[in-house]
C-alpha positions as CSV (number, residue, x, y, z in Angstrom):
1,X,11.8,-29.7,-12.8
2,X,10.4,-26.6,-14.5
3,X,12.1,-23.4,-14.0
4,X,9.9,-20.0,-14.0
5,X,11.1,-16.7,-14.2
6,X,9.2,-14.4,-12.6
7,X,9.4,-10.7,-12.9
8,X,6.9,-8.8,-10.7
9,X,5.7,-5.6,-12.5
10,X,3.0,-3.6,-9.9
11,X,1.2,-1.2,-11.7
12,X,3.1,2.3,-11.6
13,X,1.9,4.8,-9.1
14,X,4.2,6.5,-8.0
15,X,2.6,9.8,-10.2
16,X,-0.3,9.3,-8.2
17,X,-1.0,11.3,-5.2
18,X,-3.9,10.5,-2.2
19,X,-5.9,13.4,-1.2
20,X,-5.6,13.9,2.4
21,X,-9.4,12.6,3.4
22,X,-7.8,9.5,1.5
23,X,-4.5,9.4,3.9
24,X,-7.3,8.7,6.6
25,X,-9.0,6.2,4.9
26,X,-5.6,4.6,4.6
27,X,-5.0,4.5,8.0
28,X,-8.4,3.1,8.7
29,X,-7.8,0.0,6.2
30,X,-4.5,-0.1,7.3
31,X,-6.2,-1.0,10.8
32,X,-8.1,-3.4,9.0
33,X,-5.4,-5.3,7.0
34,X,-3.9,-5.7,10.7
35,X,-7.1,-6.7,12.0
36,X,-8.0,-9.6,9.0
37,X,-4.2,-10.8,9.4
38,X,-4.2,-11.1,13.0
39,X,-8.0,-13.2,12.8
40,X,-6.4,-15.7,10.1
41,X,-3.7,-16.2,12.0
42,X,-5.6,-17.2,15.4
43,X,-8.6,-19.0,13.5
44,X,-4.8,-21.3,12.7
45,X,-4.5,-21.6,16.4
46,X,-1.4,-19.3,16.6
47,X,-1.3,-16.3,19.9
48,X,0.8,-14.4,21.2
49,X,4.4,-14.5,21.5
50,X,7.4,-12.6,22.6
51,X,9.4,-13.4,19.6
52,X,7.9,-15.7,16.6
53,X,8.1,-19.1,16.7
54,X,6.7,-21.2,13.6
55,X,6.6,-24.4,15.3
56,X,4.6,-23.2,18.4
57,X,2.6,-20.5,16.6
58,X,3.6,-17.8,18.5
59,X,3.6,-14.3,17.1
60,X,4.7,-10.9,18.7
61,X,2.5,-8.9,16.2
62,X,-1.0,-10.5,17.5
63,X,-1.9,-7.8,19.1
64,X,-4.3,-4.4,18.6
65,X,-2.9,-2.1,15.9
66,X,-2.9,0.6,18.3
67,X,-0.3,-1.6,20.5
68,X,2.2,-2.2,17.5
69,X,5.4,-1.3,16.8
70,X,5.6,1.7,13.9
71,X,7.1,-0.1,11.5
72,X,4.5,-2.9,11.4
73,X,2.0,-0.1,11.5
74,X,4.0,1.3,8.4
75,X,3.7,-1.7,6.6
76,X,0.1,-2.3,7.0
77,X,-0.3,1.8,6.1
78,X,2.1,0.8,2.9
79,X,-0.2,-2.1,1.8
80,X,-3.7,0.2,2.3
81,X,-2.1,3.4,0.2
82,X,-1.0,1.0,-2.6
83,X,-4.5,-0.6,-2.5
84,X,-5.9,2.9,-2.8
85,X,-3.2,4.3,-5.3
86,X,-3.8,1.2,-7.8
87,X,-7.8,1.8,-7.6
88,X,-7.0,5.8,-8.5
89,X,-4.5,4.0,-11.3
90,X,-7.5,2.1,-12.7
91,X,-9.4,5.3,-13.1
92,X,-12.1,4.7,-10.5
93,X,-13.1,7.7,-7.8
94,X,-13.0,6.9,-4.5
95,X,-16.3,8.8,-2.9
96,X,-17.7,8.9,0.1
């Protein structure tokens, strides 16, 4: 048996800061990441659920962003402004 150890190391942002017209856009992709989750997960065969259940593939989080609890909107808001912090990191410009 092999053992790894794995240390994650994220690229820093935390000096980077989103201009407002980028806190939008990260609330729109946000929206998205929800949207391409919740697809993959029923393209699996799993629906909706009061509470999650693995073996029947039930879920309580297949539903429309707008209809989710705010702290699963919080993550999904986390995962689009790191997305968009690391691209800013890398030097590119974010235009419209």
């Amino acid at each position: 048996m092999c053992l790894l150890k794995y240390t994650p190391q994220p690229i820093d942002t935390t000096a980077i800061e989103l201009p407002q017209e980028l806190m939008d856009l990260a609330e729109e992709m946000a929206k998205n990441v929800h949207e391409v989750w919740a697809a993959g997960r029923m393209a699996e065969g799993w629906i909706y659920g009061e509470v999650r259940d693995d073996a029947r593939k039930t879920h309580p989080c297949l539903l429309p962003y707008e209809e989710l609890p705010e702290s699963e909107k919080e993550y999904d808001r986390q995962t689009a402004i790191s997305t968009l912090k690391t691209v800013m990191k890398l030097g590119y410009e974010i235009r419209k």
